[in-house]
mmCIF file of the N, C-alpha and C atoms, coordinates in Angstrom:
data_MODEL
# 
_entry.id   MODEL 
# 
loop_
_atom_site.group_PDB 
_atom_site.id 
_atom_site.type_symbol 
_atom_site.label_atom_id 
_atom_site.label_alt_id 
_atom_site.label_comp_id 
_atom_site.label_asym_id 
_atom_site.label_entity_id 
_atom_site.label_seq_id 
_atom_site.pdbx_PDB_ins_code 
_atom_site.Cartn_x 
_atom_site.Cartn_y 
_atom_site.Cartn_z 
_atom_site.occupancy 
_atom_site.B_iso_or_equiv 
_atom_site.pdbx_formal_charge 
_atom_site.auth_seq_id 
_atom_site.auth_comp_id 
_atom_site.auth_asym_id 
_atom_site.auth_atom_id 
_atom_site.pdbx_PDB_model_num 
ATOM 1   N N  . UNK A 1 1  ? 98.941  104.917 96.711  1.00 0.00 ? 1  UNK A N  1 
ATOM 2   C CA . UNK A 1 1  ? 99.364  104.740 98.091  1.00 0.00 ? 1  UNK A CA 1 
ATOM 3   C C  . UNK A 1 1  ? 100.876 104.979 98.168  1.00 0.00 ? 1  UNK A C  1 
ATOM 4   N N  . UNK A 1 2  ? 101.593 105.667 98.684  1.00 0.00 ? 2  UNK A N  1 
ATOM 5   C CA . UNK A 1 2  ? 102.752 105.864 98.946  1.00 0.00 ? 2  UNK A CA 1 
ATOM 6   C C  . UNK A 1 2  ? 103.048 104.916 99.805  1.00 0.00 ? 2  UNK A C  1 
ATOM 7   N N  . UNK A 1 3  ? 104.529 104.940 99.222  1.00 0.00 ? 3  UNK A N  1 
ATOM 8   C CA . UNK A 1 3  ? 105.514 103.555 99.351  1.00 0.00 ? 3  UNK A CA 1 
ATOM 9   C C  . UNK A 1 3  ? 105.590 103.403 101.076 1.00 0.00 ? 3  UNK A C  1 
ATOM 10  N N  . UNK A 1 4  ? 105.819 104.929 101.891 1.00 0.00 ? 4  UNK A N  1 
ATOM 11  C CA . UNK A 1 4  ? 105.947 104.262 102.834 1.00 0.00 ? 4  UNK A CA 1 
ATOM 12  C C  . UNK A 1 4  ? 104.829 103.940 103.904 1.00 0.00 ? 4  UNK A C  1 
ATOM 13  N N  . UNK A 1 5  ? 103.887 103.912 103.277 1.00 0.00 ? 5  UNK A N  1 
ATOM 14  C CA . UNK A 1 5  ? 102.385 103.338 103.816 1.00 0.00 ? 5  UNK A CA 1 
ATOM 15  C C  . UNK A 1 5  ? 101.963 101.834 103.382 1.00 0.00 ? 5  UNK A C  1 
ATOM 16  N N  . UNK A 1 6  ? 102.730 101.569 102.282 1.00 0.00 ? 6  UNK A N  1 
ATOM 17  C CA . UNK A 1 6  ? 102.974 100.124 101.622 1.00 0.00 ? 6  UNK A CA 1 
ATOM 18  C C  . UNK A 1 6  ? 103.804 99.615  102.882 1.00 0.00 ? 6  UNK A C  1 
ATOM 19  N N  . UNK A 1 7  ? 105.507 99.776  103.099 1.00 0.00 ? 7  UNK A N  1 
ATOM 20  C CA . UNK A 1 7  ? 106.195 99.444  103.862 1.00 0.00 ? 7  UNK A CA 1 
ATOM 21  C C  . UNK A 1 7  ? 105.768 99.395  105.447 1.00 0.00 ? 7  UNK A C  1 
ATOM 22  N N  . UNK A 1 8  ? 105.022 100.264 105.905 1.00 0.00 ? 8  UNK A N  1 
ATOM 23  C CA . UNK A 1 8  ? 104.306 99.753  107.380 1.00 0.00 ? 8  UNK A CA 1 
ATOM 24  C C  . UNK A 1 8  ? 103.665 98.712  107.438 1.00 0.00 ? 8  UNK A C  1 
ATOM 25  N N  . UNK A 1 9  ? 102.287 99.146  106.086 1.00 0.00 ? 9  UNK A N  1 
ATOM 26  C CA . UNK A 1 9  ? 101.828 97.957  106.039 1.00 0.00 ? 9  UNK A CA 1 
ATOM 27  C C  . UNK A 1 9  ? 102.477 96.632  106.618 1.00 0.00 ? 9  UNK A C  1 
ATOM 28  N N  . UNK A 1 10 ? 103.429 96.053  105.480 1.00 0.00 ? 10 UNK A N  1 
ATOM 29  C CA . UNK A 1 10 ? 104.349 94.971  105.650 1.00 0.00 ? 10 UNK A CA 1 
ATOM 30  C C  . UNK A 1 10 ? 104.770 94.605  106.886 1.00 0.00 ? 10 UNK A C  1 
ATOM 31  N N  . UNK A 1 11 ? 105.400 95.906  107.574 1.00 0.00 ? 11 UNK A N  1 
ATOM 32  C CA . UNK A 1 11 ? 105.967 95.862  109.216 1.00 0.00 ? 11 UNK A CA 1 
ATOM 33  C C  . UNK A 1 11 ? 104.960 95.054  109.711 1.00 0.00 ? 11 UNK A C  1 
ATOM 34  N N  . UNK A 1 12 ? 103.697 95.920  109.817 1.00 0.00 ? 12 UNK A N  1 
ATOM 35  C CA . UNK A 1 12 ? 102.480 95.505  110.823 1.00 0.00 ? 12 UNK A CA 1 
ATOM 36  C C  . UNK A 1 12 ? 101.943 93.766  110.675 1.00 0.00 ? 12 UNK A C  1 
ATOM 37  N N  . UNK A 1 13 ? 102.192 93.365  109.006 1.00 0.00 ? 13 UNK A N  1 
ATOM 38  C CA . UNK A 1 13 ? 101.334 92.235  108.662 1.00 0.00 ? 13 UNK A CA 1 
ATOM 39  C C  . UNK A 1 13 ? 103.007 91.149  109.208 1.00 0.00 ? 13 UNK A C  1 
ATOM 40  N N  . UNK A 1 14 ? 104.086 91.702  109.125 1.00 0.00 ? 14 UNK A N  1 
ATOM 41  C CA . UNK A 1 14 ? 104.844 90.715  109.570 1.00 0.00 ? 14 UNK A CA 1 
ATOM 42  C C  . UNK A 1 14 ? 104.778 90.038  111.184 1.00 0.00 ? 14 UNK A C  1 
ATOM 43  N N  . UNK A 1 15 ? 104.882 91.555  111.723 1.00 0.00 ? 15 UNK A N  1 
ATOM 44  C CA . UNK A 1 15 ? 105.177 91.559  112.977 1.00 0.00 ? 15 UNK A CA 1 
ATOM 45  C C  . UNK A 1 15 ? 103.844 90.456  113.444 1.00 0.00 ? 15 UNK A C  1 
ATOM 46  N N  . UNK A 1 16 ? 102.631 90.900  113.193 1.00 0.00 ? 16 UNK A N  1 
ATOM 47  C CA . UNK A 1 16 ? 101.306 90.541  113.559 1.00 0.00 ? 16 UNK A CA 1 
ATOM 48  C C  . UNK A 1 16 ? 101.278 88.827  113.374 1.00 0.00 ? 16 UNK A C  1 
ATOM 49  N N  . UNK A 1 17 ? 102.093 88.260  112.065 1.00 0.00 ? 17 UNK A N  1 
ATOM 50  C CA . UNK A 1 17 ? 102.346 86.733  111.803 1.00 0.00 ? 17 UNK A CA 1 
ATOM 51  C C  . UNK A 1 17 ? 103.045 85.934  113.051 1.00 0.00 ? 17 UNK A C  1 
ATOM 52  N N  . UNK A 1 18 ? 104.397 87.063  113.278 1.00 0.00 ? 18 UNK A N  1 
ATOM 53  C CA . UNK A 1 18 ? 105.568 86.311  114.302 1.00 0.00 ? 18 UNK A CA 1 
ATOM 54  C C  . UNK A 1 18 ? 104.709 86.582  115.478 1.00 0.00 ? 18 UNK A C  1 
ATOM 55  N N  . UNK A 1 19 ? 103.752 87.371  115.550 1.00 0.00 ? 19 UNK A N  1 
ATOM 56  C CA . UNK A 1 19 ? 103.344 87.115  117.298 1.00 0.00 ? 19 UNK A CA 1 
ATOM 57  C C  . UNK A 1 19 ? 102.313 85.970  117.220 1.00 0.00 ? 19 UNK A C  1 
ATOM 58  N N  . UNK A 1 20 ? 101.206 85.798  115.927 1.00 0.00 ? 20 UNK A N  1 
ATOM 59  C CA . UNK A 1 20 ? 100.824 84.401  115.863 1.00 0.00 ? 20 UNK A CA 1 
ATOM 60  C C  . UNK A 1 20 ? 101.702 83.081  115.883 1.00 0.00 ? 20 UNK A C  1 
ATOM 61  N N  . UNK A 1 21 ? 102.071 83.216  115.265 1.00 0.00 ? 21 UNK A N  1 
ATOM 62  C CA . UNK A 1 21 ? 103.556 81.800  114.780 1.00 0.00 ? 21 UNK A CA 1 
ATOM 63  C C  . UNK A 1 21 ? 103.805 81.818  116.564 1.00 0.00 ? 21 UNK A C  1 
ATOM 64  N N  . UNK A 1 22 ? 104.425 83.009  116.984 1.00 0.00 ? 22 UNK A N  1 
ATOM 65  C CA . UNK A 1 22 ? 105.086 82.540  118.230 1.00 0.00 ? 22 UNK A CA 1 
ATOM 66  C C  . UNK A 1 22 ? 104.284 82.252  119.833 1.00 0.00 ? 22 UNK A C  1 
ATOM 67  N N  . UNK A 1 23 ? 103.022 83.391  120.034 1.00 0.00 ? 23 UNK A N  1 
ATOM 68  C CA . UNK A 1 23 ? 102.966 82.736  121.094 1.00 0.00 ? 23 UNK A CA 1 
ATOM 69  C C  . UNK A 1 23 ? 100.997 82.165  121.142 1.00 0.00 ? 23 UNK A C  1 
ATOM 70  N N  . UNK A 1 24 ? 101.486 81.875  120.067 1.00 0.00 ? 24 UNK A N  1 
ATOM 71  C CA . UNK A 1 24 ? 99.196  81.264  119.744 1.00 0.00 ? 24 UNK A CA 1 
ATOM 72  C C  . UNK A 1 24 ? 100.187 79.349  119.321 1.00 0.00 ? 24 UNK A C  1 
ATOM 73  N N  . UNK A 1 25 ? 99.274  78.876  120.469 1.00 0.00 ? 25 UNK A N  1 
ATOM 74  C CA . UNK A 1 25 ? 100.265 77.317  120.319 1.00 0.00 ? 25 UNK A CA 1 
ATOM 75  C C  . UNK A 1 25 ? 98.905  76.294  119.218 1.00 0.00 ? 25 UNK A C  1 
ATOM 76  N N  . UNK A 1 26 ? 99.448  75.998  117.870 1.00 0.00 ? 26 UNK A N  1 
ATOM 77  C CA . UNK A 1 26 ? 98.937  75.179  117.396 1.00 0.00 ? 26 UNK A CA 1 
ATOM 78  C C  . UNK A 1 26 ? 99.701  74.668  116.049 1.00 0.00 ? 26 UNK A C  1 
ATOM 79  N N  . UNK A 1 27 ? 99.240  73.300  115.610 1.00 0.00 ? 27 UNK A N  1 
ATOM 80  C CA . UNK A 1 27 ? 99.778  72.269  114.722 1.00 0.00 ? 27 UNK A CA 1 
ATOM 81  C C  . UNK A 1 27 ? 100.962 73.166  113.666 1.00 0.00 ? 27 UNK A C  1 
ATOM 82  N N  . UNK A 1 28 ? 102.041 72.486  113.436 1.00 0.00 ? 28 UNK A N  1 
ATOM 83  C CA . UNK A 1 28 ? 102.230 72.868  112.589 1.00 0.00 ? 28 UNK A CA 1 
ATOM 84  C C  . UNK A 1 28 ? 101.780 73.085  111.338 1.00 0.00 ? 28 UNK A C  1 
ATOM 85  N N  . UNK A 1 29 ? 100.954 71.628  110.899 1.00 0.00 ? 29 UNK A N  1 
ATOM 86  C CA . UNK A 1 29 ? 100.503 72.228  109.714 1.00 0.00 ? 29 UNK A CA 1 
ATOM 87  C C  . UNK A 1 29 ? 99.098  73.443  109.279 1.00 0.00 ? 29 UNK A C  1 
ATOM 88  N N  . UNK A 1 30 ? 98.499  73.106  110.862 1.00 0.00 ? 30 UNK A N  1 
ATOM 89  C CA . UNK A 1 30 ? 97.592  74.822  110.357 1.00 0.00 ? 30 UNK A CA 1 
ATOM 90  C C  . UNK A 1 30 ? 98.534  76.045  110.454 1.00 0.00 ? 30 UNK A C  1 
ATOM 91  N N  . UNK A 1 31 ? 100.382 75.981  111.050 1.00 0.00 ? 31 UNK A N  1 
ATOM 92  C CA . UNK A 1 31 ? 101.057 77.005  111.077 1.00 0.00 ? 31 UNK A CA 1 
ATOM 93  C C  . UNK A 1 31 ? 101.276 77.497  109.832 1.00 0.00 ? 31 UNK A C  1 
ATOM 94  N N  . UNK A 1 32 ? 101.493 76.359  108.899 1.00 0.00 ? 32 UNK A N  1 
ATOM 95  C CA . UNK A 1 32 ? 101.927 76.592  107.662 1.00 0.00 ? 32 UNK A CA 1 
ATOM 96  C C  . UNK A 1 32 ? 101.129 76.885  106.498 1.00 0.00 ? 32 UNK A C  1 
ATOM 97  N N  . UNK A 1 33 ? 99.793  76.479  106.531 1.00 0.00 ? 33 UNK A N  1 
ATOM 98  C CA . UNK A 1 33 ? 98.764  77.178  106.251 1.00 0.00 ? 33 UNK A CA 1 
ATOM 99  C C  . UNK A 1 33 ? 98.132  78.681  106.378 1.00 0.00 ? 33 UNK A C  1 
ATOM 100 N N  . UNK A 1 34 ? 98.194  79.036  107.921 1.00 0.00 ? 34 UNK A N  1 
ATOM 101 C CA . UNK A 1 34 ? 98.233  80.529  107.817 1.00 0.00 ? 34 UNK A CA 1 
ATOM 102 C C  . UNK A 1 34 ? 99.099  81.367  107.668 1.00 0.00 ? 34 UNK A C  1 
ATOM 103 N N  . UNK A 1 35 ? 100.452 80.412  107.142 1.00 0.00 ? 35 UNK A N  1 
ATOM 104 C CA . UNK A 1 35 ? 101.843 81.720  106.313 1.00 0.00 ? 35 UNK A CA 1 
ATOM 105 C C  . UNK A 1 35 ? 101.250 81.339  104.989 1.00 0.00 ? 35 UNK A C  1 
ATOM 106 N N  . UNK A 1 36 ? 101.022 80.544  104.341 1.00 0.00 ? 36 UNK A N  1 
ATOM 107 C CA . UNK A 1 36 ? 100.961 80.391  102.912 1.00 0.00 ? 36 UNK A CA 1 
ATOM 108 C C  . UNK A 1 36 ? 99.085  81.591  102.620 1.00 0.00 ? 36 UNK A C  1 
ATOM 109 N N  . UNK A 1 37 ? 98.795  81.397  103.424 1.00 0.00 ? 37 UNK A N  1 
ATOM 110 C CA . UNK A 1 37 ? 97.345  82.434  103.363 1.00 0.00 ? 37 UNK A CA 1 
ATOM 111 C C  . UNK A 1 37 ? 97.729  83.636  103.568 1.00 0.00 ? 37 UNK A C  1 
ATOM 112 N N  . UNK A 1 38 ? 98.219  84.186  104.438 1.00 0.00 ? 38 UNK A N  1 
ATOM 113 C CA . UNK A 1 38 ? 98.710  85.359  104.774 1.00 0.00 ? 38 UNK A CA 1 
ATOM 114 C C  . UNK A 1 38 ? 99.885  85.609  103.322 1.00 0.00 ? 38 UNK A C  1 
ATOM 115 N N  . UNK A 1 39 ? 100.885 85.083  103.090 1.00 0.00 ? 39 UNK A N  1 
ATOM 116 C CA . UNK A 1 39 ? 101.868 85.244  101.670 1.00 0.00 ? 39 UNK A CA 1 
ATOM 117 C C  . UNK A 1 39 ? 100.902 85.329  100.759 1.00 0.00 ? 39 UNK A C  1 
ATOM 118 N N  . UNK A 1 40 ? 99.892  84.657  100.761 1.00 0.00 ? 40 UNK A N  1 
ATOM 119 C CA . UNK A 1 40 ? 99.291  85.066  99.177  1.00 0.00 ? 40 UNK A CA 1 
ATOM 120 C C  . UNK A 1 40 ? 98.341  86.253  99.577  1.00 0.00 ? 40 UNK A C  1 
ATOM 121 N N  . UNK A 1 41 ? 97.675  86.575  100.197 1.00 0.00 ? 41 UNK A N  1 
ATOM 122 C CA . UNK A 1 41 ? 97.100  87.257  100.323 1.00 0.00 ? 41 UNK A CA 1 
ATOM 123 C C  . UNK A 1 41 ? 97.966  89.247  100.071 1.00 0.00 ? 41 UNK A C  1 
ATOM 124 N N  . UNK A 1 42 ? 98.910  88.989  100.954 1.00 0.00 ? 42 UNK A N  1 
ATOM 125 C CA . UNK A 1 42 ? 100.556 89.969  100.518 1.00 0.00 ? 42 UNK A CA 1 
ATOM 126 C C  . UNK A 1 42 ? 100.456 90.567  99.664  1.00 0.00 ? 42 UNK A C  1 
ATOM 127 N N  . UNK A 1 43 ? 100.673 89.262  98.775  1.00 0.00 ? 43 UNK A N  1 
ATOM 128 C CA . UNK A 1 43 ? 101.324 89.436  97.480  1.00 0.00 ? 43 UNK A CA 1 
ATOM 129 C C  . UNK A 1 43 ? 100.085 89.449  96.812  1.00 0.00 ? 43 UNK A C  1 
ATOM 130 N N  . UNK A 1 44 ? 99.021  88.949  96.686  1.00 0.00 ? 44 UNK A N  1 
ATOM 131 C CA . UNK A 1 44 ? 98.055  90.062  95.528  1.00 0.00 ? 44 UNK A CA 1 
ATOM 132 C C  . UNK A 1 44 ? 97.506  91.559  96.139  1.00 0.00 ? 44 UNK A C  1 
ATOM 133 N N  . UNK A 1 45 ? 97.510  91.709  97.415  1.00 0.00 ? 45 UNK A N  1 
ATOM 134 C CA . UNK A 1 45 ? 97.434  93.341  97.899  1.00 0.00 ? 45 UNK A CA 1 
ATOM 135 C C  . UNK A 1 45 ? 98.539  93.973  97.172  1.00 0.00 ? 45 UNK A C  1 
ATOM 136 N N  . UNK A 1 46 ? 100.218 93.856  97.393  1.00 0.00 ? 46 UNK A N  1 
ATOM 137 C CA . UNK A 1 46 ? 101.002 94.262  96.476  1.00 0.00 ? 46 UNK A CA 1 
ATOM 138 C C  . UNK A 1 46 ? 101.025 94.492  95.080  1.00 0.00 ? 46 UNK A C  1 
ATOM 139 N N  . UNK A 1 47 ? 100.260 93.038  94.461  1.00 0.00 ? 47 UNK A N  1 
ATOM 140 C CA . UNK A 1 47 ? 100.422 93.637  92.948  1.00 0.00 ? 47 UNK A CA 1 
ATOM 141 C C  . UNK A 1 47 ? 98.830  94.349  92.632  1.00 0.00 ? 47 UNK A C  1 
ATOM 142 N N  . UNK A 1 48 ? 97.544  94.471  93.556  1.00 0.00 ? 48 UNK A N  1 
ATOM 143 C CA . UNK A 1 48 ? 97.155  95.646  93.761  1.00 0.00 ? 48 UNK A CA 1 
ATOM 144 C C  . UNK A 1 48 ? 97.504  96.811  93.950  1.00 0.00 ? 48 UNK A C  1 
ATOM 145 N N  . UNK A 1 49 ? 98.144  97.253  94.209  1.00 0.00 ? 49 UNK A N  1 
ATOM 146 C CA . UNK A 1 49 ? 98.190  98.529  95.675  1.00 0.00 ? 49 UNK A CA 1 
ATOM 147 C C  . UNK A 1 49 ? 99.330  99.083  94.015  1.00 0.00 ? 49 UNK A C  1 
ATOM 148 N N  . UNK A 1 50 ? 100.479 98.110  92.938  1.00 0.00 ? 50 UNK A N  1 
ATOM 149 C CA . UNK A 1 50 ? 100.897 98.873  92.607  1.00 0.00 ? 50 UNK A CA 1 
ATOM 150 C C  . UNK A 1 50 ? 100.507 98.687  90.901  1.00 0.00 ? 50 UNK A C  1 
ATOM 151 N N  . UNK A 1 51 ? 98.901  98.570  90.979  1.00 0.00 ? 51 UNK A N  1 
ATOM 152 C CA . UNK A 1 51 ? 98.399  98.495  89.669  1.00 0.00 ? 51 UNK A CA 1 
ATOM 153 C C  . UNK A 1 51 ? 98.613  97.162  88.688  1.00 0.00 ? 51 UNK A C  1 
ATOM 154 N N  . UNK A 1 52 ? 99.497  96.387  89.161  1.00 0.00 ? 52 UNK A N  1 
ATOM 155 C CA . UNK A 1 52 ? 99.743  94.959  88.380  1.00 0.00 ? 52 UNK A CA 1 
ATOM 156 C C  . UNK A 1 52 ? 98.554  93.964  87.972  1.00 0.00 ? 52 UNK A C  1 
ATOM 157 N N  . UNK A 1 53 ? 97.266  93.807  88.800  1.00 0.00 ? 53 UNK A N  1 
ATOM 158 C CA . UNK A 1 53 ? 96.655  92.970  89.273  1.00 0.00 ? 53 UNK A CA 1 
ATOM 159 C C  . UNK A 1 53 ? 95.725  93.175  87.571  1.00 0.00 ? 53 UNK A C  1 
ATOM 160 N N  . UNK A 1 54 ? 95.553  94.283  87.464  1.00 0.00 ? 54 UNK A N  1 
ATOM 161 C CA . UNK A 1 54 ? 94.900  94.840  86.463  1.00 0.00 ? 54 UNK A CA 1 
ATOM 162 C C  . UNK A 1 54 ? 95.163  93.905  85.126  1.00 0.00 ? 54 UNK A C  1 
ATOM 163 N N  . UNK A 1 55 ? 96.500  94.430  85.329  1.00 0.00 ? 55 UNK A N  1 
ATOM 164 C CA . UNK A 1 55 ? 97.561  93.816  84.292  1.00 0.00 ? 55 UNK A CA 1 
ATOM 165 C C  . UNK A 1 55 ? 97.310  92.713  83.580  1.00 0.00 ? 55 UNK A C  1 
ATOM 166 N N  . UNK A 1 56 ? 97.406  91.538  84.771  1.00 0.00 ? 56 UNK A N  1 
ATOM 167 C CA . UNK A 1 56 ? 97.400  90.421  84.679  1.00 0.00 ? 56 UNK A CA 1 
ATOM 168 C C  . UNK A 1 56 ? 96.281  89.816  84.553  1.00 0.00 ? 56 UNK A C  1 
ATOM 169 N N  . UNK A 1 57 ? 94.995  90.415  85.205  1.00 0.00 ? 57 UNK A N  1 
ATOM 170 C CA . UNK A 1 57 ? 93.556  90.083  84.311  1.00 0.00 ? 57 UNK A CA 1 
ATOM 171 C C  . UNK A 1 57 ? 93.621  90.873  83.388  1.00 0.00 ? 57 UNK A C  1 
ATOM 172 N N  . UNK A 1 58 ? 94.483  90.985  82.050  1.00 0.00 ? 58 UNK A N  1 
ATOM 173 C CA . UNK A 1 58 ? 93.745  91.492  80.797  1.00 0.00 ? 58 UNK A CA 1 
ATOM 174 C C  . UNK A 1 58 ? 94.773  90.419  80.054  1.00 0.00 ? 58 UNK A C  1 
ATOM 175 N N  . UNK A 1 59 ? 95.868  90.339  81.037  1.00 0.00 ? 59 UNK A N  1 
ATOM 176 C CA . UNK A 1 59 ? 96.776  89.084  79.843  1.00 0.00 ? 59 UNK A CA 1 
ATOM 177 C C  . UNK A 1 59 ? 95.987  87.684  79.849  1.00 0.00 ? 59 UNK A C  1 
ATOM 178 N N  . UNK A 1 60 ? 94.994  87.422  81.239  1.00 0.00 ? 60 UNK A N  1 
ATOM 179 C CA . UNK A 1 60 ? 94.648  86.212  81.244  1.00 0.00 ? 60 UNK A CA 1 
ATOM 180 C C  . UNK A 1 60 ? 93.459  86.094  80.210  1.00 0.00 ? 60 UNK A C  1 
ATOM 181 N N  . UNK A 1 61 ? 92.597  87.371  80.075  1.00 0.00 ? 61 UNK A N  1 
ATOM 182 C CA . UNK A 1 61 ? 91.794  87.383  79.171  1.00 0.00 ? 61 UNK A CA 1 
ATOM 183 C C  . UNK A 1 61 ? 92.033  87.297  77.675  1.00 0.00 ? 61 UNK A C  1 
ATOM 184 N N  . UNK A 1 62 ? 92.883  88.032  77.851  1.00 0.00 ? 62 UNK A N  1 
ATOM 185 C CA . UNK A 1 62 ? 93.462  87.725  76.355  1.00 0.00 ? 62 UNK A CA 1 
ATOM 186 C C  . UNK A 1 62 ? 93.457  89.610  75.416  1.00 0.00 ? 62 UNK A C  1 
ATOM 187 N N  . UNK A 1 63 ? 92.864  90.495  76.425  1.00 0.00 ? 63 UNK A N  1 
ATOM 188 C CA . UNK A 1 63 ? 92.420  91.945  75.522  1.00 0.00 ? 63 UNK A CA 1 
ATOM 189 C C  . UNK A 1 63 ? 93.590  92.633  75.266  1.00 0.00 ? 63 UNK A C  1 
# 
């Protein structure tokens, strides 16, 4: 996937958070829940998207 199809990505998944966060009215703590879901979710598409994920299931396995 080229980088700058990675980087929209990001745009779109940010932008798409701050219009939840800002105008969808509920608790803070389910706010903070769907950043910590949305961040992890990110960040293992990222260390997908740039082959890492692989990686790191063969160190956890041990091969």
């Amino acid at each position: 996937m080229p980088l700058v199809h990675v980087i929209l990505v990001l745009i779109v998944v940010g932008v798409l958070l701050w219009l939840v966060n800002t105008y969808i009215p509920m608790a803070g703590s389910i706010k903070s829940i769907l950043n910590a879901v949305v961040v992890i979710v990110v960040v293992l598409w990222l260390l997908n998207v740039f082959g890492l994920m692989h990686n790191l299931t063969n160190l956890r396995v041990g091969k």
